[in-house]
Residue, then its C-alpha position, 0 to 999 in steps of 0.5 A: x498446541x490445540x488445533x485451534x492454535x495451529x490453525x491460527x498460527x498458519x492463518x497468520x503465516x498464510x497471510x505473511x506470505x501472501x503479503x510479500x510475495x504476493x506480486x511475485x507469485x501472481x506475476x510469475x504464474x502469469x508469465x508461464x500461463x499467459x493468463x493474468x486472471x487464471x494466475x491470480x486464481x490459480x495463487x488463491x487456491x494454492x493460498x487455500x491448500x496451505x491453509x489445509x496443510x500446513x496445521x498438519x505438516x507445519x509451516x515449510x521454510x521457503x512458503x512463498x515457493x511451496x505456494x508457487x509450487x503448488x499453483x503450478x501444479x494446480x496449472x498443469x492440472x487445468x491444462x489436462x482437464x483442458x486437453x491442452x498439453x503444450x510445451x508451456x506444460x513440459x516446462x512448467x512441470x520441470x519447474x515444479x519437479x525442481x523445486x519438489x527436489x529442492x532445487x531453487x525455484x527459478x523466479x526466486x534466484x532471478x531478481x532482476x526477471x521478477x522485478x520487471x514481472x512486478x513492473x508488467x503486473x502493475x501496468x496489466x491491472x491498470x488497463x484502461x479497459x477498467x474503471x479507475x477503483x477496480x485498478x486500484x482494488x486489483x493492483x493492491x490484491x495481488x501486488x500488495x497483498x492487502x486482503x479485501x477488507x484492507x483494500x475497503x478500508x484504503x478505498x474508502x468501499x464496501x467489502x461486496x463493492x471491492x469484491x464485485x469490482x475485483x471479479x469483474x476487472x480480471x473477467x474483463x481482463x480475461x475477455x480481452x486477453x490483456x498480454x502480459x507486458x509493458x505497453x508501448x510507448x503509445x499506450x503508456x500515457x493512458x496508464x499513468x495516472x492509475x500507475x502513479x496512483x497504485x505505487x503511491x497506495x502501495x508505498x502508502x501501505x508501507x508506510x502505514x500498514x492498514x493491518x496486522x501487527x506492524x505498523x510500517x514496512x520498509x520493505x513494500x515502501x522500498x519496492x514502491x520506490x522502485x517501481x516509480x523509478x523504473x517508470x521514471x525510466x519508461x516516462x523521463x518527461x513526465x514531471x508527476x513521476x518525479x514529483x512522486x519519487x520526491x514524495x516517497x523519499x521525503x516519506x521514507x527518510x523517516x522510518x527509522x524514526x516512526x516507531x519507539x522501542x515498543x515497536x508503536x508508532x510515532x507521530x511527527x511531532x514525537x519523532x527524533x529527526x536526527x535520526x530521519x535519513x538525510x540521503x533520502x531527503x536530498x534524493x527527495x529534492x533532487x526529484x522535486x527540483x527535476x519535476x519543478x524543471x518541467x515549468x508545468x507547475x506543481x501537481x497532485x503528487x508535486x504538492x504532497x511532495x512539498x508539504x512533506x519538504x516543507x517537514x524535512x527542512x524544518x530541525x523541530x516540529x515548532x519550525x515548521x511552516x504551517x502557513x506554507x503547508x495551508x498553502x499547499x493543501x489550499x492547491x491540493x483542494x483545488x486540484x483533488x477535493x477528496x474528503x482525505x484531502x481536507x482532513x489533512x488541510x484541517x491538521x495542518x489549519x490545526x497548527x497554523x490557526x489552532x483547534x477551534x477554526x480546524x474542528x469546524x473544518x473536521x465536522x464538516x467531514x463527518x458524513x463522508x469519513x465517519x468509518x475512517x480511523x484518522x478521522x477521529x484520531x484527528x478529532x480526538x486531537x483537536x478535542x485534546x487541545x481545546x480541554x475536552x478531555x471526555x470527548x477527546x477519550x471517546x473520540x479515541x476509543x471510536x478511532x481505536x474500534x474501527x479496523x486497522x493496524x494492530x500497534x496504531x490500536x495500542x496507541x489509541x486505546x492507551x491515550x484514551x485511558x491516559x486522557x481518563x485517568x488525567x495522566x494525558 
C-alpha cells in the first residue's frame, strides 16, 4: 500500500469516527474539564494527532477511545502548563492510565451517562447568548460530526462564514463560563426552538447524509430520536416536541426502504412500502395526535409531520393527497417562507397541477439556491416530464457536480447518461 493510500485510507477512518462519536467524545471531555470550548479543541487536536499516527501505527480498534484518550492527555498537559494540578487531574490521568492498560474507558461502558452528556451538549450550544446560525453551526460540529464544509452546504453559508461564526460561538461560550448542564426549567423555553432545530438537522442528516459514501444513517436519525424524547420529558406541554417526534417517526419507518441493493438511494415513488415500518408510523400518529391535543393548532414541525402522514396513509404513490400536501406547504409558506420550503411546495404543486405551474415556482428560486444540490434534481425532474430531455440531462449533471453524498452522486449522474442515451 503507498503512503498516499495509507494516508487516504486513515483520513477516511479519522472522519468515520469523528462522526459517530463525535458528541461523545466532546461532551465527556467537557464533563472532566469544565470547559466546553477547550474540549471541543482538546477532540480536534486529538483529531489531528491520529491523522499523524495512524498511517505509521495502523488504524487501533477501539478509535473513538484512543481519540478520548489522547485528548485527555492533551488536557493533563494544559493543566501543567497551567500549573493547575487539581484533583480533576489525578482523576483524569487515572482514566487515561486505564484505558493505556486496556481497560474499558469509563464513557464507553456508561451509556446511560453518555446519553445524558449528549442531551447537556446540545442545550449548551443552543445557548441563548449565540446567534441562532452559530447554534446551528456549533451543534452539528460536535454532535453530529459534519465537517465545516457539510455544515455550509446544510445552512446554506459560506465556508469562512461557518467557520467565523463556529470560533466565536465557543469564545462566547468560554467568556460566559456556560456550565455544563441541563438549564432549569426557567431557562429552558428560550432554548427550545433551536433545540428542536438542531435534532431535526441532525436527523436530517441521517436520513440524507450531506456526504461520504452512505447516503443514510439510521444510526444518527435513531439518536436524534431520542433526544426529542428526552426533551418530551424535560417539556411535556409543548406541543412542537411532539409534533417533531411524529415527523422523525413518519421519516424513519421508511429506512429499510430508501436504498435498493446497490446501497443508492430510492425516491418515495420508487420505494416498496410494505417494507416501511409499520410500528414507526403508529408512534408517528400517536405523537401527532398528542400535539394536536394542545388545541394550538399545527406548527413549523406539526405541518412537516402531516405532510409526511399524509405519505404513510397512502399504500401507493398514486394515492397520495397531493392537494392536501399543497395545503399544508400553503401553512408552511405562511409559517417560515425559506427558500427550501418553497422548493418542496413546488414538488408537491408538481403532483397535483403537473410540471409547467411548478417550473415557474422552481425558477423563481434560482437566485437563492443555485448552489443546492436538490434544487436541480428537482429542476431536472420537471424538465423530465415536460419532454426536455437535453435540459433535463444538463440539469442533472449541475445537481451531480455540486457537493454532496457520494451514492446521491451515482444516481444523478446515471439518469443523465440514461436521459442521453434515450434509455430514460
Amino acid at each position: 500500500m503507498s503512503d498516499t493510500t495509507t494516508d487516504d485510507h486513515a483520513r477516511r477512518a479519522v472522519e468515520a469516527v469523528w462522526r459517530a462519536e463525535s458528541a461523545r467524545i466532546v461532551s465527556a471531555l467537557t464533563r472532566h474539564t469544565g470547559d466546553f470550548s477547550w474540549a471541543e479543541d482538546l477532540a480536534q487536536e486529538a483529531l489531528v494527532e491520529a491523522l499523524a499516527s495512524w498511517p505509521r501505527t495502523g488504524i487501533p480498534d477501539n478509535s473513538g477511545a484512543w481519540l478520548l484518550s489522547v485528548a485527555k492527555r492533551r488536557a493533563i498537559d494544559g493543566w501543567r502548563r497551567r500549573e493547575r494540578l487539581t484533583e480533576r487531574q489525578r482523576l483524569l490521568a487515572h482514566d487515561v492510565l486505564l484505558a493505556e492498560q486496556d481497560h474499558p474507558v469509563e464513557e464507553a461502558g456508561d451509556p446511560d451517562r453518555i446519553d445524558d452528556d449528549v442531551l447537556r451538549l446540545v442545550y449548551i450550544a443552543c445557548h441563548p447568548l449565540l446567534p441562532a446560525q452559530a447554534r446551528l453551526a456549533l451543534t452539528l460540529r460536535t454532535v453530529a460530526g459534519l465537517t465545516t464544509e457539510q455544515i455550509a452546504r446544510v445552512l446554506l453559508m459560506t465556508v469562512p462564514t461557518v467557520q467565523q461564526r463556529i470560533v466565536r460561538a465557543k469564545r462566547t461560550l468560554a467568556d460566559a463560563e456556560v456550565p455544563f448542564e441541563v438549564p432549569s426549567r426557567e431557562e429552558r423555553p428560550a432554548r427550545l426552538a433551536s433545540v428542536l432545530q438542531v435534532i431535526y438537522l441532525l436527523f436530517t442528516e441521517g436520513y440524507a447524509a450531506a456526504g461520504g459514501e452512505h447516503p443514510i444513517r439510521p444510526e444518527v436519525a435513531r439518536e436524534a430520536v431520542r433526544l426529542a424524547r428526552q426533551v418530551a420529558a424535560l417539556t411535556p406541554s409543548e406541543p412542537e416536541v411532539f409534533a417533531l417526534i411524529a415527523l422523525m417517526e413518519f421519516q424513519s419507518s421508511r429506512f429499510a426502504a430508501r436504498t435498493d441493493a446497490e446501497g443508492l438511494p430510492l425516491t418515495l415513488a420508487e420505494q416498496d412500502r410494505r417494507r416501511w415500518d409499520r410500528s414507526a408510523i403508529s408512534r408517528g400518529r400517536v405523537a401527532l395526535e398528542r400535539a394536536a391535543s394542545f388545541d394550538r393548532g399545527l406548527g413549523y414541525y406539526g405541518l412537516q409531520a402531516a405532510v409526511a402522514e399524509c405519505h404513510a396513509r397512502a399504500e401507493t404513490d398514486d394515492d397520495t393527497d397531493w392537494d392536501r400536501i399543497v395545503q399544508l406547504y400553503d401553512g408552511l409558506v405562511q409559517l417560515a417562507p425559506s427558500p427550501v420550503v418553497r422548493l418542496n411546495r413546488a414538488v408537491a404543486v408538481a403532483m397535483a397541477a403537473g410540471p409547467a405551474p411548478a417550473q415557474v415556482l422552481v425558477d423563481e428560486l434560482e437566485p437563492e439556491l443555485a448552489d443546492f444540490r436538490p434544487f436541480h434534481a428537482v429542476r431536472a425532474e420537471l424538465w423530465e416530464r415536460l419532454g426536455d430531455t437535453d435540459a433535463a440531462a444538463t440539469a442533472f449533471d449541475r445537481a451531480a457536480a455540486l457537493p454532496g453524498n457520494d451514492a446521491e452522486t451515482i444516481v444523478l449522474e446515471r439518469r443523465a447518461a440514461a436521459l442521453r442515451s434515450g434509455l430514460a
